[in-house]
C-alpha positions as CSV (number, residue, x, y, z in Angstrom):
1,X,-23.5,-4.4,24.6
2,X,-21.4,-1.9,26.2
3,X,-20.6,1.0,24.5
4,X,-16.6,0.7,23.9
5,X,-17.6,-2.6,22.5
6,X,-19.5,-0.6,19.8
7,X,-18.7,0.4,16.8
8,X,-19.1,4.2,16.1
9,X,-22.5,3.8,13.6
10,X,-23.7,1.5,17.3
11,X,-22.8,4.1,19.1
12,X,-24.3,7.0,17.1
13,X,-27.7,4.9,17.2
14,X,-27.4,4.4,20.8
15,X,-26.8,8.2,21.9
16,X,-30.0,8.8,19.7
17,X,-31.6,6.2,21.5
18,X,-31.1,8.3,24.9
19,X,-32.5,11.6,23.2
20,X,-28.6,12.8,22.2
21,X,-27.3,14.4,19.3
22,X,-25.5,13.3,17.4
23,X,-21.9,15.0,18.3
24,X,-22.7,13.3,21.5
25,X,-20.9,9.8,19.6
26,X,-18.0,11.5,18.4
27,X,-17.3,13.0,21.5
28,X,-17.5,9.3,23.7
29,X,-16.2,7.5,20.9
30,X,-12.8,10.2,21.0
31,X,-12.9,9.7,24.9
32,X,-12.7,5.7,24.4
33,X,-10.4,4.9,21.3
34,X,-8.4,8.0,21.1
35,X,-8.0,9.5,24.9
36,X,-8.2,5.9,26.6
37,X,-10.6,7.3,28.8
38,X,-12.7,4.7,30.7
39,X,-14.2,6.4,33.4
40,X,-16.8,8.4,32.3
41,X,-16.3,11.2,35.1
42,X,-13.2,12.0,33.4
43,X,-15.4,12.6,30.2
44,X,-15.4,16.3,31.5
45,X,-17.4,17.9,28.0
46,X,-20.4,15.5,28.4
47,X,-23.1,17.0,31.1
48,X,-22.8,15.3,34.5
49,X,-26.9,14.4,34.0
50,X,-25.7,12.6,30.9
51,X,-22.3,11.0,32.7
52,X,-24.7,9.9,35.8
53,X,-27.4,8.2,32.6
54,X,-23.9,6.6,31.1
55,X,-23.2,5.0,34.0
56,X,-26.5,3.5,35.3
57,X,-27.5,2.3,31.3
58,X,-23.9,1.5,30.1
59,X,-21.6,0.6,32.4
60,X,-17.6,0.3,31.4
61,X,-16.0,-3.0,31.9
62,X,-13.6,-2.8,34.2
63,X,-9.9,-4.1,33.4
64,X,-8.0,-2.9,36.5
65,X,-4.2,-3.3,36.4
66,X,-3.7,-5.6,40.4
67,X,0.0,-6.9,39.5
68,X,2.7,-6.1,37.6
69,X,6.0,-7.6,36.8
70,X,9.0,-6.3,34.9
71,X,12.0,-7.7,33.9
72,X,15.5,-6.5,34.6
73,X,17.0,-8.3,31.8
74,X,14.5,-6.5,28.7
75,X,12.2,-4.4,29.9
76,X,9.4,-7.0,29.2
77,X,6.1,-6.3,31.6
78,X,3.9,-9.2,32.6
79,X,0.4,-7.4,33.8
80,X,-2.4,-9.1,35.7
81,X,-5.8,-7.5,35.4
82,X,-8.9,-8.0,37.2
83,X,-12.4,-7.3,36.1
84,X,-15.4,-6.0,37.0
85,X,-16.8,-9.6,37.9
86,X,-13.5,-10.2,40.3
87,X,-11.5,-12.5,37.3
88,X,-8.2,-12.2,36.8
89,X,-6.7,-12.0,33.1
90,X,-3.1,-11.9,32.1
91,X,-1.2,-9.6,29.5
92,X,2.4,-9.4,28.2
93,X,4.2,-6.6,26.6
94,X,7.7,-6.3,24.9
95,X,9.7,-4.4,23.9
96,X,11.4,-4.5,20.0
97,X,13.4,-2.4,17.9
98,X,10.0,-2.0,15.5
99,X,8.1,-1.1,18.5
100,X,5.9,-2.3,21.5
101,X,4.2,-5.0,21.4
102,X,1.2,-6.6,23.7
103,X,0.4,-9.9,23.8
104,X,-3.6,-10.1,25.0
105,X,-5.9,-12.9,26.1
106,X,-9.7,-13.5,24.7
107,X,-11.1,-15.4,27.4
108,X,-10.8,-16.3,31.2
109,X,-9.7,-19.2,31.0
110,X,-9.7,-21.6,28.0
111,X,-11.2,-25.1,27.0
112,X,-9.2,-26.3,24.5
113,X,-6.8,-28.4,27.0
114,X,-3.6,-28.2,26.0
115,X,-1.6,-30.3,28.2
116,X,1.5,-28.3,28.0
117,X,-0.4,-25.1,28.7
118,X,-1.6,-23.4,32.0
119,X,-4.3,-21.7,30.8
120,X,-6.4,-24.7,30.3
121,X,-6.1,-26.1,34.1
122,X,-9.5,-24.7,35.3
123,X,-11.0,-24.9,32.2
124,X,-13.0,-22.2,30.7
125,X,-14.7,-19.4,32.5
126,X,-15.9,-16.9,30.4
127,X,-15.2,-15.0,27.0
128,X,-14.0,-11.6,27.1
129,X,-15.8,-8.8,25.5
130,X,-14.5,-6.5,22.6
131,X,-13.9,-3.6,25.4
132,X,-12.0,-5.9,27.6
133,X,-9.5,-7.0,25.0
134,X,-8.8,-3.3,24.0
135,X,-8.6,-2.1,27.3
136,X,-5.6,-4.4,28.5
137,X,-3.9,-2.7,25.4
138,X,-5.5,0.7,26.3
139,X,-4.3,0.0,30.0
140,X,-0.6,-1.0,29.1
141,X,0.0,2.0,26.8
142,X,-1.3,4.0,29.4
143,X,1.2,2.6,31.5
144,X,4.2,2.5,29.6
145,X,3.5,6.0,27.9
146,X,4.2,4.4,24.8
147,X,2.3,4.1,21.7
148,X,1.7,0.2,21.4
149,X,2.4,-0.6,17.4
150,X,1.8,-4.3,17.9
151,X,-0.6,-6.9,19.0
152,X,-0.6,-10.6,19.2
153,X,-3.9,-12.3,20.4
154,X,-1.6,-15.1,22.2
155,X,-2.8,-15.0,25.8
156,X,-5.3,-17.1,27.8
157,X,-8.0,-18.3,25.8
158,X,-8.8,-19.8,22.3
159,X,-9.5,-16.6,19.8
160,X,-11.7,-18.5,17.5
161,X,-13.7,-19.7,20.0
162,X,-14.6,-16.4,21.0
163,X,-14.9,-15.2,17.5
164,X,-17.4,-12.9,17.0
165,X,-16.0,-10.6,20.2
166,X,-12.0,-11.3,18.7
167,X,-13.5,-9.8,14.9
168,X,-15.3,-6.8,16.8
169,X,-12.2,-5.7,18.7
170,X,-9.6,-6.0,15.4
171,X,-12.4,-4.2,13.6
172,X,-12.2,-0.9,16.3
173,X,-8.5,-1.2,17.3
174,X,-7.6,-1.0,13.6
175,X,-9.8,1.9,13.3
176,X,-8.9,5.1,11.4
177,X,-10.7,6.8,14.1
178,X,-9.5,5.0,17.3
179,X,-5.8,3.7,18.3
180,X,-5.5,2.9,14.5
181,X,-2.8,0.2,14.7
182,X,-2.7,-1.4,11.5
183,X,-4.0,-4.8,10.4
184,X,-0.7,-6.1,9.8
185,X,0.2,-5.9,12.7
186,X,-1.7,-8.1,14.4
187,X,-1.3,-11.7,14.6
188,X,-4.6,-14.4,15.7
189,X,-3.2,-17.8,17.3
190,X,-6.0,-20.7,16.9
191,X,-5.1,-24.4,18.1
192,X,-6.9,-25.0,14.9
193,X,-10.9,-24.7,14.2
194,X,-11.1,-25.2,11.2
195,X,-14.6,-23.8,9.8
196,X,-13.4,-20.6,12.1
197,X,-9.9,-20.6,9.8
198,X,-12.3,-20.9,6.9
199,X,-14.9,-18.0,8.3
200,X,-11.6,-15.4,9.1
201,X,-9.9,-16.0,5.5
202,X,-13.4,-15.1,4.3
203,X,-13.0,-12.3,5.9
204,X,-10.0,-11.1,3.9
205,X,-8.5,-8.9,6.5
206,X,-4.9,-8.3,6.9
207,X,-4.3,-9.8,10.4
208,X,-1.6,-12.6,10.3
209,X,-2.9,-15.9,10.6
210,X,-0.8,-18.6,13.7
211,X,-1.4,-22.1,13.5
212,X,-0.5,-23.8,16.9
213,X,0.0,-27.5,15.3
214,X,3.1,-28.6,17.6
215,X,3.4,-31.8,15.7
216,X,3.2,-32.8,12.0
217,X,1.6,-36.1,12.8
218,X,-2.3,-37.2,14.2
219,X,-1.3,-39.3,17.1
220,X,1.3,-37.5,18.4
221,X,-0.9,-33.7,18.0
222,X,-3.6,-35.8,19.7
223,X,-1.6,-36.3,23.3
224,X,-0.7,-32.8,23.5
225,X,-3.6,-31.1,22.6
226,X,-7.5,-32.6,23.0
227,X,-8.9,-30.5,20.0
228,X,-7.0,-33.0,17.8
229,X,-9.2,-35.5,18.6
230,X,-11.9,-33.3,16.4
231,X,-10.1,-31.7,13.9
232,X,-7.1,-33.8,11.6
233,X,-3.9,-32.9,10.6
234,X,-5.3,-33.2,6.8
235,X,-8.2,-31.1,7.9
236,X,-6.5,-27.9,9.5
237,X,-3.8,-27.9,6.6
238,X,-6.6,-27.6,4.1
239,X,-8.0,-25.2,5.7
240,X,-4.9,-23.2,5.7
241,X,-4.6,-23.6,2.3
242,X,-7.9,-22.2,1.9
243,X,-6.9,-19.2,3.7
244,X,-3.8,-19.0,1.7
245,X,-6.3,-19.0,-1.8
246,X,-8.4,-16.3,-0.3
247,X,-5.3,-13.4,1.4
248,X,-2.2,-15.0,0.3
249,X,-0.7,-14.1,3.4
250,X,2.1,-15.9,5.1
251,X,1.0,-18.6,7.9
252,X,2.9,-18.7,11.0
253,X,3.4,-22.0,12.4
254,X,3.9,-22.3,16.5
255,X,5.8,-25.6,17.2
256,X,6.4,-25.7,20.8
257,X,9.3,-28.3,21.8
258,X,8.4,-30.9,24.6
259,X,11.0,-32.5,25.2
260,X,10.7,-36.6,24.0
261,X,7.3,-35.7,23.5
262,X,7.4,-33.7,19.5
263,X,11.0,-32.9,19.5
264,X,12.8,-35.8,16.8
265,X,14.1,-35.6,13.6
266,X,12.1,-38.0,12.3
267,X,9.3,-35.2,13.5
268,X,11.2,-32.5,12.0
269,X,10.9,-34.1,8.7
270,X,7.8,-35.1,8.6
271,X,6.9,-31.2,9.2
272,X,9.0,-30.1,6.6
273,X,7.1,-32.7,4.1
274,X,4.2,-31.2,5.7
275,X,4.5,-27.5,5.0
276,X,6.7,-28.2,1.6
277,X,6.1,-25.2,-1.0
278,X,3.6,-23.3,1.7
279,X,4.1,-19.4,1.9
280,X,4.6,-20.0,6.1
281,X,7.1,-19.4,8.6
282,X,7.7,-22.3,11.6
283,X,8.1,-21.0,15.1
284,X,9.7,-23.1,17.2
285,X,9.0,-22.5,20.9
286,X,11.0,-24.3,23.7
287,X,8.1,-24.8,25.8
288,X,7.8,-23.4,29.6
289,X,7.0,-25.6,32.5
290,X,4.3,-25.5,34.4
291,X,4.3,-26.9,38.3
292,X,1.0,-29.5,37.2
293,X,2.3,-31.0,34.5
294,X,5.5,-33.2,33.9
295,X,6.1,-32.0,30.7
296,X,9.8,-30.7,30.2
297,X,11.8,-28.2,27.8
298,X,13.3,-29.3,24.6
299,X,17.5,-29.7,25.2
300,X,19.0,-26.8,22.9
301,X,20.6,-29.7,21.1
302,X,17.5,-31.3,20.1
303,X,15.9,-27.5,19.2
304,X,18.7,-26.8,17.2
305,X,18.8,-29.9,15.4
306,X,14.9,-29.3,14.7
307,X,15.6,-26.3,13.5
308,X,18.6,-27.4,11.0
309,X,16.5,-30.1,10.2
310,X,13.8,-27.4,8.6
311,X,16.4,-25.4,7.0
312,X,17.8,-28.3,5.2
313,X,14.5,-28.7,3.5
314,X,13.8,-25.2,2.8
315,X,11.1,-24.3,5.7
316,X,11.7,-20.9,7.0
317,X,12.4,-20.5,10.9
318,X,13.2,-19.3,14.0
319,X,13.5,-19.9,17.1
320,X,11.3,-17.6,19.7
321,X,13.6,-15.3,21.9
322,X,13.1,-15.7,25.2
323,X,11.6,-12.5,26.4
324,X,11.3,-11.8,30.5
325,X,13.2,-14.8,31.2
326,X,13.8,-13.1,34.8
327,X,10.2,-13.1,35.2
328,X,9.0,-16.4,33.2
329,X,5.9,-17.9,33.7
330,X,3.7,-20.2,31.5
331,X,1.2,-18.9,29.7
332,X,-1.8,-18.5,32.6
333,X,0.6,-19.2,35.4
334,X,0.4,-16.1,36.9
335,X,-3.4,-15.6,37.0
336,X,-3.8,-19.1,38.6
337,X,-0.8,-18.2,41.0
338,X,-2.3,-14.8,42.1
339,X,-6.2,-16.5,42.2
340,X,-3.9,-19.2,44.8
341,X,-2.0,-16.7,46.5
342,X,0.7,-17.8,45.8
343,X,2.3,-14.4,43.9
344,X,4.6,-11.8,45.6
């Protein structure tokens, strides 16, 4: 394991591995989490003996900022990184009136195969490592010289199925010690494993749970994304509830709107019946078109009427803001644009 991927007690045991004192972990652990240092050159009151020893036994993982776009309309920033193995992730941050917010991925790549979704298209690569998820928020407040107060684990990639990596990196960028953004501020997207829904609410941390369900019904889940083949309806809702037992915190539901696809009223109220008397909130999210697939956005008509529909029976929602609409891409689109070539 690398050394920002450790957690300061790791990283006290390691430097005492190498013959260090003690003060040695507070002082890489400050260069890391607090000074979003990842070059250990720059690390200028460690001995260069011990910087050159750093480098050969722990190397950093490189996340190296290769495109950026910004939009004129918002001020959102769309970053593509590449790391130390040539890969190329994607990360998103906007800008609200509560603060800045980055949207991360958790792997290169992802195999959950979600047809409306561009992150799926080469299937999965790799997971990303606890220091690779922090550094695309260390990189992007470095950039924006901003303090990022939000963080939505959104991008590329299924979290849960990285989840041991996904609870290490909330663990250190929530701590006291480090960037110290609280856990309430965070939100995890799954597409729905369930026993990793079970194992987080276990957890009883304060990170807000998003269910991507996108339909209310089995068959019609099941032609938009694969993992409904494995896991029911019945089976993820439980599950929620479950979580709900354990932190009693409000569930986000992400609906994205295909059009003719999930997008009737007959739909809308079969969610409602769905979700009646949960403490959750429904996303709706007109979805964005990728060049591969034929899938199409939702008229505003038919979102609105969704939405209405919802309201009628007491379900609590909104509708996502387009944010970077000037420089829109589907989730993964850029990376497999820029792998292609085909960026400017």
């Amino acid at each position: 394991m690398d050394l920002m991927s450790m957690t300061f007690d790791e990283l006290n045991s390691a430097c005492l591995d190498m013959g260090e004192k003690k003060f040695r972990a507070k002082q890489i652990y400050e260069w890391f989490h607090l000074k979003l240092v990842s070059d250990y050159d720059e690390m200028s009151n460690l001995s260069k003996a011990l910087r050159d020893k750093l480098k050969t036994e722990y190397p950093i993982p490189g996340v190296k900022e290769v495109k950026r776009y910004v939009s004129k309309i918002d001020g959102t920033m769309k970053f593509l990184f590449e790391l130390n193995d040539g890969h190329i992730i994607e990360s998103v941050m906007m800008r609200y009136k509560h603060g800045n917010s980055v949207c991360i991925s958790s792997q290169v790549g992802c195999r959950m195969g979600c047809r409306f979704c561009a992150s799926t298209l080469d299937g999965l690569i790799r997971n990303l490592t606890p220091s690779e998820m922090l550094l695309q928020v260390y990189e992007i407040q470095k950039a924006i010289g901003e303090r990022v107060s939000n963080i939505v684990v959104m991008g590329s990639g299924e979290p849960f199925d990285n989840f041991d990596n996904l609870i290490r990196f909330i663990r250190l960028v929530t701590d006291e010690n480090g960037l110290n953004i609280s856990q309430r501020n965070i939100t995890v997207s799954t597409c729905g494993i369930v026993e990793k829904i079970r194992e987080f609410a276990d957890l009883n941390l304060q990170v807000t749970l998003a269910i991507s369900i996108h339909a209310p019904i089995d068959s019609y889940r099941q032609s938009l994304m694969p993992i409904a083949n494995k896991y029911t309806v019945k089976e993820i809702m439980d599950a929620c509830h479950y979580y709900l037992e354990k932190n009693n915190r409000r569930i986000t539901f992400e609906y994205s709107l295909v059009k003719g696809a999930n997008d009737s009223e007959e739909l809308a109220i079969k969610l409602s019946e769905l979700l009646k008397g949960m403490l959750c909130h429904v996303n709706l999210i007109p979805v964005n078109p990728i060049k591969e697939r034929d899938y199409e956005q939702s008229e505003a008509t038919h979102i609105e009427r969704f939405k209405n529909t919802l309201e009628k029976n007491h379900i609590n929602v909104t509708i996502r803001r387009e944010m970077g609409r000037d420089i829109a891409a589907a989730c993964g689109q850029l990376r497999r644009d820029y792998k292609q070539g085909g960026t400017s």
